[in-house]
C-alpha positions as CSV (number, residue, x, y, z in Angstrom):
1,X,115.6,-61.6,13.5
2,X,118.6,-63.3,11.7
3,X,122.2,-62.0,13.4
4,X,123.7,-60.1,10.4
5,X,127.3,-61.1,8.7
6,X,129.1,-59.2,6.7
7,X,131.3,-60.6,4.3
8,X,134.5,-59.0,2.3
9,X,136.3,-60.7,-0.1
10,X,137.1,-58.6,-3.7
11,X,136.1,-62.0,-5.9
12,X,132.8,-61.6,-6.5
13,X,132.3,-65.5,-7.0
14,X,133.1,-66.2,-3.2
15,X,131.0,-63.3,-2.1
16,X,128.6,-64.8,-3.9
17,X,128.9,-68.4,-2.8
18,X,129.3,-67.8,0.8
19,X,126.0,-65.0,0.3
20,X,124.0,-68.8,-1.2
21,X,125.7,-71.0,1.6
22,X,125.0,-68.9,4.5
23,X,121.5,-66.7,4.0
24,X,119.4,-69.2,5.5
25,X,121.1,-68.6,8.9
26,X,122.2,-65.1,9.0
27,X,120.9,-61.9,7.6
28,X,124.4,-61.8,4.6
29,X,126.0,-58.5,3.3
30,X,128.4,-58.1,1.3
31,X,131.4,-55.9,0.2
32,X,134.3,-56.2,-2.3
33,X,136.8,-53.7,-0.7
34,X,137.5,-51.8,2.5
35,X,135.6,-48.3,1.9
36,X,132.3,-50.0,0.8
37,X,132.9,-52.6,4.2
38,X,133.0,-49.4,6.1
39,X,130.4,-47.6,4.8
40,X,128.0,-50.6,5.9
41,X,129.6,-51.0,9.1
42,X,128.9,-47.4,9.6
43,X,125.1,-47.4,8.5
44,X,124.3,-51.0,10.0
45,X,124.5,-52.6,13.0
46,X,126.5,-55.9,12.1
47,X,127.5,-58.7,14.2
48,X,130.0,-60.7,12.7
49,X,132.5,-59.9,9.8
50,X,134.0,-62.6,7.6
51,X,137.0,-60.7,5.7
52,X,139.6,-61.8,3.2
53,X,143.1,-61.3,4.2
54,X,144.3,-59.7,0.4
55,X,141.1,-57.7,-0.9
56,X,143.2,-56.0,-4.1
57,X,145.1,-53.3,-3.2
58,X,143.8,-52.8,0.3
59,X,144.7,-55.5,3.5
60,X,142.3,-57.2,5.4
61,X,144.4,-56.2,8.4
62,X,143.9,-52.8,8.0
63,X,140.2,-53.2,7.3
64,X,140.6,-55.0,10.7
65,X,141.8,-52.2,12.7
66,X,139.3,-49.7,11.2
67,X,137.0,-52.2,12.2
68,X,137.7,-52.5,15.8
69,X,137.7,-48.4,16.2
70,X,134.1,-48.9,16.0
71,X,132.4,-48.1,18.8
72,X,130.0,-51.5,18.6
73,X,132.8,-53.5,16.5
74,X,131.9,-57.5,15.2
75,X,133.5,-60.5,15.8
76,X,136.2,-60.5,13.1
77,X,137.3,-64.0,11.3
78,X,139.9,-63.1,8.7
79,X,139.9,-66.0,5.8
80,X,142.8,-66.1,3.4
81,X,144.5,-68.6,0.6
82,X,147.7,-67.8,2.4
83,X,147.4,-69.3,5.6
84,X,149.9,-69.6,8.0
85,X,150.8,-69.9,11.9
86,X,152.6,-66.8,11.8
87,X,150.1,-64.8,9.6
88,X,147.0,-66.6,12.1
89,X,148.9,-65.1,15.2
90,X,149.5,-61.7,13.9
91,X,145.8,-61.3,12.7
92,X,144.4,-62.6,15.9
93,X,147.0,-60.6,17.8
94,X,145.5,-57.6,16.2
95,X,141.8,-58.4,17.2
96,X,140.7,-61.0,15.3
97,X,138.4,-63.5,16.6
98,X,139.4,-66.6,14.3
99,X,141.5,-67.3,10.8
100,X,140.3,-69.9,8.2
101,X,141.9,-70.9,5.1
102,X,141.0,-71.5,1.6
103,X,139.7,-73.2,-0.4
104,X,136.7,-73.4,2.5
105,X,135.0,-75.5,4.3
106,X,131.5,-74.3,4.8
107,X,130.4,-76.3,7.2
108,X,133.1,-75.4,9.5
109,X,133.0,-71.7,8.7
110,X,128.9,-72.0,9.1
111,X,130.2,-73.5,13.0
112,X,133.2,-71.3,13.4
113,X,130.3,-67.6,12.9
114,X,127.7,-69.1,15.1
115,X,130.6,-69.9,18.3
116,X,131.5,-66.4,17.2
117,X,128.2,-65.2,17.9
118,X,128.0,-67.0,21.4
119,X,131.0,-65.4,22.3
120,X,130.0,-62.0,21.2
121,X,126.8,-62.3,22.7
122,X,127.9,-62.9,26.5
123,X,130.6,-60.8,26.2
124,X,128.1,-58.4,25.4
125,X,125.7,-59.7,28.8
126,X,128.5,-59.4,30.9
127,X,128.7,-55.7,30.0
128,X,125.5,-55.1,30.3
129,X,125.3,-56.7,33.6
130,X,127.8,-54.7,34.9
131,X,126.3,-51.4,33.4
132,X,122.8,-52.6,35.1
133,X,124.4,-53.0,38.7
134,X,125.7,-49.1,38.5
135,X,122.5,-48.2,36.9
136,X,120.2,-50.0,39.9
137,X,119.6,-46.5,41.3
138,X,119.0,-44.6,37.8
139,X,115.9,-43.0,39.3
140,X,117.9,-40.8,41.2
141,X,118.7,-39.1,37.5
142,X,115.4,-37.3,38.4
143,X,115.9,-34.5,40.3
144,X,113.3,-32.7,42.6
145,X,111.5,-32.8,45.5
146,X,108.7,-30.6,44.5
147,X,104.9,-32.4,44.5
148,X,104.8,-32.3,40.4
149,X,108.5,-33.8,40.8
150,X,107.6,-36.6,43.3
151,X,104.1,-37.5,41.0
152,X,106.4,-38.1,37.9
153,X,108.7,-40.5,40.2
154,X,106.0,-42.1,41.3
155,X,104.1,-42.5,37.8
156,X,107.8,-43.7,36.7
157,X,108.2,-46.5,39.0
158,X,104.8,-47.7,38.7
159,X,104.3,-47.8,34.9
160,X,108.5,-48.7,33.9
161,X,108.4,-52.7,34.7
162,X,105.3,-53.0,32.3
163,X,105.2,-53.0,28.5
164,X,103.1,-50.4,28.5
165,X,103.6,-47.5,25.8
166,X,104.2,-44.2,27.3
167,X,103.7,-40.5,26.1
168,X,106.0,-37.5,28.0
169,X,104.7,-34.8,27.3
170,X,106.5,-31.3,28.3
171,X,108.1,-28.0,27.3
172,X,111.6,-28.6,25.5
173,X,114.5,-29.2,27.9
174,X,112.3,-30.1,30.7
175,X,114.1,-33.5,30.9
176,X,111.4,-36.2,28.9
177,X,114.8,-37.9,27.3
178,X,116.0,-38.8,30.6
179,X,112.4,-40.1,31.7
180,X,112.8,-42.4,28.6
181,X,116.4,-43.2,30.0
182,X,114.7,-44.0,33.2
183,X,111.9,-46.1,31.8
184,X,114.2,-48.2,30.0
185,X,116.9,-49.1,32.7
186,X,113.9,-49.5,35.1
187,X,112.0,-52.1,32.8
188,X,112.3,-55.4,33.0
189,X,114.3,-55.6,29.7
190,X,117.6,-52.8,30.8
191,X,120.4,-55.4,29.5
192,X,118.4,-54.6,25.5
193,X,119.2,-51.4,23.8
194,X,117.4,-48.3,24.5
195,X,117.2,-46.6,20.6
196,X,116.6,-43.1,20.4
197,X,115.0,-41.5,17.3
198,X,114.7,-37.8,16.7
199,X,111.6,-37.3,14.8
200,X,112.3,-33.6,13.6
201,X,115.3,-33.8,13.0
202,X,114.4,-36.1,9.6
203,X,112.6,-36.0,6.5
204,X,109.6,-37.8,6.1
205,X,111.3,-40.3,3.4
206,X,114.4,-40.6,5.7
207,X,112.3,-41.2,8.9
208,X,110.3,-43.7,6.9
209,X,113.4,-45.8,5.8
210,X,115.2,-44.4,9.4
211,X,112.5,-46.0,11.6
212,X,111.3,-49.3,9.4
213,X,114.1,-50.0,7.3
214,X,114.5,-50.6,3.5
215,X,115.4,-53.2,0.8
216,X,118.3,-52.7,-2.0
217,X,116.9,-51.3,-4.7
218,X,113.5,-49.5,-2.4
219,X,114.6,-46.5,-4.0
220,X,117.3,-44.8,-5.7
221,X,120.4,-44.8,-3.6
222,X,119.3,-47.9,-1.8
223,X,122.5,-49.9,-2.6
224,X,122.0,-52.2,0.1
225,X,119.8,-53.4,2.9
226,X,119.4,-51.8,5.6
227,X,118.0,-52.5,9.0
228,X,115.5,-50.0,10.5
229,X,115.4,-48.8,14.2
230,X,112.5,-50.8,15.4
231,X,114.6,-53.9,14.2
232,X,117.6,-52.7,16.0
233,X,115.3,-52.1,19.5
234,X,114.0,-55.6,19.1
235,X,114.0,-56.9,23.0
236,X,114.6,-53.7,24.1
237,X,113.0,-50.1,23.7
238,X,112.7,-47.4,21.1
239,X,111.9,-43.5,22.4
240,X,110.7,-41.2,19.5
241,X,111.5,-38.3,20.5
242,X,108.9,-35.0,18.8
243,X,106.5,-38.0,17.5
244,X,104.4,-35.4,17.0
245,X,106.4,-34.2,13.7
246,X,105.8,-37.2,12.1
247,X,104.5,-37.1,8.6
248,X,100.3,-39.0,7.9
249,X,101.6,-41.9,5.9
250,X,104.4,-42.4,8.4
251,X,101.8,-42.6,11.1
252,X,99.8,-45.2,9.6
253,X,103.2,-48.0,9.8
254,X,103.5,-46.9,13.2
255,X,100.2,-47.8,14.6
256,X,100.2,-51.1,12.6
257,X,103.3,-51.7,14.6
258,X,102.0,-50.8,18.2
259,X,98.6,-52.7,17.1
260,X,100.4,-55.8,15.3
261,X,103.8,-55.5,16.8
262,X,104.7,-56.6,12.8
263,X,106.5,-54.0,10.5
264,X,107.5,-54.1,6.3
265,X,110.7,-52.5,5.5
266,X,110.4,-50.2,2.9
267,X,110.2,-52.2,-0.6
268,X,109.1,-55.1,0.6
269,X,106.1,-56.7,1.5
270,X,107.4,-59.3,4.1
271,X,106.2,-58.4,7.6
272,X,108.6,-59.1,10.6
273,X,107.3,-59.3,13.9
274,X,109.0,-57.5,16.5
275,X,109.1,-57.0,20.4
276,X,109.8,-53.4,21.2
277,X,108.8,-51.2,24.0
278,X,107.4,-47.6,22.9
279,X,108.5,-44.5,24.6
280,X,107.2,-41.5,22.8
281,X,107.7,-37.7,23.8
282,X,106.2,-34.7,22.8
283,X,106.8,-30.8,23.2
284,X,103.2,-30.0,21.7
285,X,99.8,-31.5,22.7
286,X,99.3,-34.1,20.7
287,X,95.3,-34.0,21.7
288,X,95.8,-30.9,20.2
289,X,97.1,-32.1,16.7
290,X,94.5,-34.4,16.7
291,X,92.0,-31.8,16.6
292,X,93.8,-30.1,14.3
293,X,93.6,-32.7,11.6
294,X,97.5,-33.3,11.3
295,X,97.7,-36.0,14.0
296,X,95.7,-39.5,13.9
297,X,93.0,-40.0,16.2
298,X,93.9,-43.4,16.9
299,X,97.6,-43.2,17.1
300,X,97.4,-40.9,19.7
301,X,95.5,-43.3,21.6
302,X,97.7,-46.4,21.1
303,X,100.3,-43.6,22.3
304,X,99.0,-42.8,24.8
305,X,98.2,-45.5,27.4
306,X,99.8,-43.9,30.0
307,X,101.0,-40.2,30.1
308,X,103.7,-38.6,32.1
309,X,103.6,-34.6,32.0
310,X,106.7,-33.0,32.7
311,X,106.4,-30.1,34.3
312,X,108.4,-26.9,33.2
313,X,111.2,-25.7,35.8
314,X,109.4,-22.3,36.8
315,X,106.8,-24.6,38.1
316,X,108.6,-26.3,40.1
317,X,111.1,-23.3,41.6
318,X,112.0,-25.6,45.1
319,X,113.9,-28.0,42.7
320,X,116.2,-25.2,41.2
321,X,118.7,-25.3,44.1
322,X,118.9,-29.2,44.3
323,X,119.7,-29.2,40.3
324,X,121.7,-26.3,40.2
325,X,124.1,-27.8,43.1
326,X,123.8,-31.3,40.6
327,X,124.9,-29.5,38.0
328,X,128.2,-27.7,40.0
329,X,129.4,-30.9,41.3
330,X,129.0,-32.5,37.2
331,X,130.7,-29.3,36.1
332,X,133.9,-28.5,38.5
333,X,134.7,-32.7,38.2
334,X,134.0,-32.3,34.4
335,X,136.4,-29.0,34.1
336,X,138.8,-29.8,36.7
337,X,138.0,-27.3,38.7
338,X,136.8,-26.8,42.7
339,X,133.6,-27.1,43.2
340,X,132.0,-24.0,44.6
341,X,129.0,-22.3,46.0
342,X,126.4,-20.0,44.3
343,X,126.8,-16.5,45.6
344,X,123.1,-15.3,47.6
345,X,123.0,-12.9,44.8
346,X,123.2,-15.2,42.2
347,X,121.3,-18.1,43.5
348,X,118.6,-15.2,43.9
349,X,119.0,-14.3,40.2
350,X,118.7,-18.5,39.4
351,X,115.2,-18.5,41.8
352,X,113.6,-15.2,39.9
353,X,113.9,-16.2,36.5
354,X,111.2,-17.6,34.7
355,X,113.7,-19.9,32.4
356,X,112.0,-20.4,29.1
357,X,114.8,-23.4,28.2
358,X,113.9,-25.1,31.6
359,X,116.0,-27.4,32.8
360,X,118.5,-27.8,29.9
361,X,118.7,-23.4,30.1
362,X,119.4,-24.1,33.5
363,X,122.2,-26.4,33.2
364,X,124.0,-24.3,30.7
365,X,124.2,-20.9,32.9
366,X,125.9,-23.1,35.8
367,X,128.1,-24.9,33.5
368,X,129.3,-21.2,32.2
369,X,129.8,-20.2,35.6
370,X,131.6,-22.7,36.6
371,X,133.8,-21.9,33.7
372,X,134.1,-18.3,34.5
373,X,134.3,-18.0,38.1
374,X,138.1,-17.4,39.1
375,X,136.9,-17.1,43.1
376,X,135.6,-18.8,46.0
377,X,132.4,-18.4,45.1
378,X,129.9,-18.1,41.7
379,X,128.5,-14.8,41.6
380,X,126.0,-12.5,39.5
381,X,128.8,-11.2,37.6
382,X,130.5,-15.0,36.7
383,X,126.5,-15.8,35.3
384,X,125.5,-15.0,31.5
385,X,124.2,-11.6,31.0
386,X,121.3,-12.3,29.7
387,X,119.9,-13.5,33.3
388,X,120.3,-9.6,34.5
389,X,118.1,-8.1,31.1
390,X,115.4,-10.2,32.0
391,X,112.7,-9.5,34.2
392,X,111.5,-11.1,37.6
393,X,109.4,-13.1,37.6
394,X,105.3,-12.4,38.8
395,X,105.4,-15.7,40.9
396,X,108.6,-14.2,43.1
397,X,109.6,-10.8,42.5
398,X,110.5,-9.9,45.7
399,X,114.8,-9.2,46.8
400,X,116.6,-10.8,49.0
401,X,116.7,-8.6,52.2
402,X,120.4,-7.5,52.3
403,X,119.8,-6.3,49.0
404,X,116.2,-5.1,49.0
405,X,114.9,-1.4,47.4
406,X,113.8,1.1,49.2
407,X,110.2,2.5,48.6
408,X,111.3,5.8,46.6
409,X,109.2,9.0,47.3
410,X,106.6,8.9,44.3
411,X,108.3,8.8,41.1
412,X,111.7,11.0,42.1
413,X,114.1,9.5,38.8
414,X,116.9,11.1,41.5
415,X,116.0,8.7,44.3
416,X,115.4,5.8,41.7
417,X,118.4,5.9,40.7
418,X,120.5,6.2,43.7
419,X,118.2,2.8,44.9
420,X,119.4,1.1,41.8
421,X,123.1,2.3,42.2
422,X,123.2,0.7,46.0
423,X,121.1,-2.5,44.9
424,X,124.0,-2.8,42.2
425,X,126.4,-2.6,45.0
426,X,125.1,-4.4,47.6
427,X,124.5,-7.7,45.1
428,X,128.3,-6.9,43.6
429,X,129.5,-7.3,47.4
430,X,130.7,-3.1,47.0
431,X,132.9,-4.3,43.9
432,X,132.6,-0.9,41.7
433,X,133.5,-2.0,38.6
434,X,131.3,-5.4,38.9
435,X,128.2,-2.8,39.9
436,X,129.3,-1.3,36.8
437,X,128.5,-3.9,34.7
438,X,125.4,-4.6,37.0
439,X,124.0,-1.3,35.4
440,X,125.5,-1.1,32.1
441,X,127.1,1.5,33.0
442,X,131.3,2.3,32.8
443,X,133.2,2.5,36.0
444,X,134.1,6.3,35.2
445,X,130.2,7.5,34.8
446,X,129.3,5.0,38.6
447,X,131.9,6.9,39.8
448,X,130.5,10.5,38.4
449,X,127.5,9.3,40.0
450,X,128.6,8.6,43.6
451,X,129.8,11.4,43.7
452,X,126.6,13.1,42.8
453,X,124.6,11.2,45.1
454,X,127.6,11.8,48.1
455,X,129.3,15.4,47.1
């Protein structure tokens, strides 16, 4: 895959000329002003920028600093008929790479992008090296100790070096994104990018062109080129997250790709061969679709070399304490605050319920008490509300001892009650106004009822 160039310059016959000079080496956009720069810079993953100093009535220097906000920015070489020393330092002062002056020489600018490029790209491998010595240990983003828990490590670890395709399969927030994270920085290709594609989230014209990429003039609106996701994952991996949502004609590019390892962009009949690893995650069963009719038979095996099943969090209940202490520590450093303990009452509460948004539900209801404890401790009453509606679950039902029922006498509704008032009490720590709340009831009608039950 050519690097990519952008070039700005508002005469159209020096776009143009440096578009014929330099297409043969690198994959050439152009823009006449700073708005239509940015808007490609936005939408496309460009490596070097070639701008003109005066582009009308906007300034190459201030296209420059928009520029280098980017968050991936390319190596800049301003060009201008106005050359100077002074202007050359203030330019590269500002961020710029290189200056050149007209009238050009191409051959030297042709040099001057591709030492631009070298530059670029170990600058980028040194970052990368030093992101892939604090990521050595990124298996220990999986949390758990649980036997479904240490199975998925395993599986990880064994399959993550390979080129293997993989399919994570698992309720939603169960944690297959940070598998995918896993696989990647595990592989033998961490230092590439990792691209992540939300299948749902796109129509199936927009995940066509999203994924594959598409040529000016594809379709209407297609202004310019633009370079598809498997493109931008070339050495590295792509995860496709809900793959499952992914429209029939869709599906056919995709297995050419994972069969060929070629794609077309959209409009064009070219095919570009590509090296890309395939993460793909799932929240239905794809084996499933299949036999539903809306899934390809023989996607889902190309998918589906090797499977990892995440399992959801209230089957794997041992693992909520070491995630739930994971997630105070992240929280109370995150917020600024200290980091304290679950109340037994609370972590209780955390064990019982059968959380339906799995680990991502979890991580929300610490990070909201973390947020609204003012004590030493995180209690019931700092936790969302919602936990206390919900029922117990059938695995573990069963109360802690210093706050268990007693057996009431038959079905006495008067010794009922007085067992829920003191189970209220005893899990508020003998805080009336937080049993209160415990019962949905107000502080005035607990009190009517102590009374009742203690005239």
């Amino acid at each position: 895959m050519l690097p990519t160039l952008l070039i700005v310059d508002d005469e159209r016959a020096t776009r143009e000329g440096l578009r014929s000079a330099l297409e043969e080496e690198f994959d050439v956009y152009t823009a006449a002003g700073t708005a239509e720069a940015m808007k490609i810079l936005k939408s496309e993953p460009i490596e070097l920028l070639l701008t003109d100093l005066r582009l009308g009535a906007d300034s190459g220097m201030d296209l420059l600093a928009s520029v280098l906000a980017l968050p991936e920015p390319p190596v800049a070489i301003m060009m201008t008929a106005y050359g100077s020393v002074d202007t050359a330092v203030e330019a590269m002062r500002r961020g710029a790479w290189h200056f050149v002056t007209k009238p050009l020489n191409l051959d030297e600018v042709e040099m001057l992008l591709k030492r631009a490029l070298r530059s670029r790209s170990l600058e980028s491998e040194n970052r990368q090296l030093t992101r892939q010595v604090q990521q050595t240990h990124k298996i220990d983003r999986i949390i758990g100790k649980s036997a479904a828990m240490n199975e998925v490590s395993e599986l990880i670890q064994q399959v993550a070096p390979t080129r293997a395709t993989v399919l994570i399969e698992g309720e939603s927030g169960t944690g297959k994104e940070v598998v995918a994270h896993t696989l990647h920085h595990l592989s033998g290709r961490p230092a590439a990018k990792l691209v992540i594609v939300h299948c749902a989230a796109l129509s199936p014209q927009l995940l066509e062109s999203e994924l594959f990429g598409h040529e000016k003039g594809a379709f209407t609106g297609a202004a310019q080129r633009r370079i598809g996701r498997f493109e931008q994952a070339d050495g590295g991996s792509i995860f496709l997250d809900e793959v499952g949502e992914i429209d029939p004609s869709t599906q056919v590019k995709l297995l050419r790709i994972l069969s060929e390892r070629t794609l077309e962009r959209v409009g064009s009949n070219t095919p570009i061969k590509i090296d890309v690893r395939v993460i793909a995650a799932t929240n239905k069963s794809l084996r499933g679709l299949v036999d539903a009719g809306s899934f390809r038979e023989d996607l889902f095996f190309r998918l589906n070399v090797v499977r990892i099943h995440m399992p959801p969090l209230r089957a794997r209940r041992e693992d909520i304490v070491l995630l739930a202490n994971s997630f105070l520590e992240e929280f109370a450093k995150e917020n600024h605050r200290p980091l304290k303990p679950l109340s037994d009452a609370a972590l209780h509460l955390l064990l019982t319920y059968d959380w339906p948004g799995n680990v991502r539900e979890l991580r929300t209801v610490i990070e909201h008490g973390v947020v609204m404890s003012n004590e030493t401790v995180i209690d019931i009453r700092h936790l969302p509300q919602f936990l206390l509606a919900a029922p117990a679950s059938a695995e573990d039902s069963t109360p802690p001892a210093k706050i268990a029922l007693e057996k009431p006498p038959g079905f006495n509704l008067h010794a009922l009650e007085a067992d829920a008032i003191r189970c209220a009490l005893a899990a508020a720590g003998g805080n009336r106004t937080h049993a209160a709340e415990l019962l949905g009831l107000s502080r005035r009608t607990l009190q009517r009822k102590l009374k009742d039950l203690h005239p």
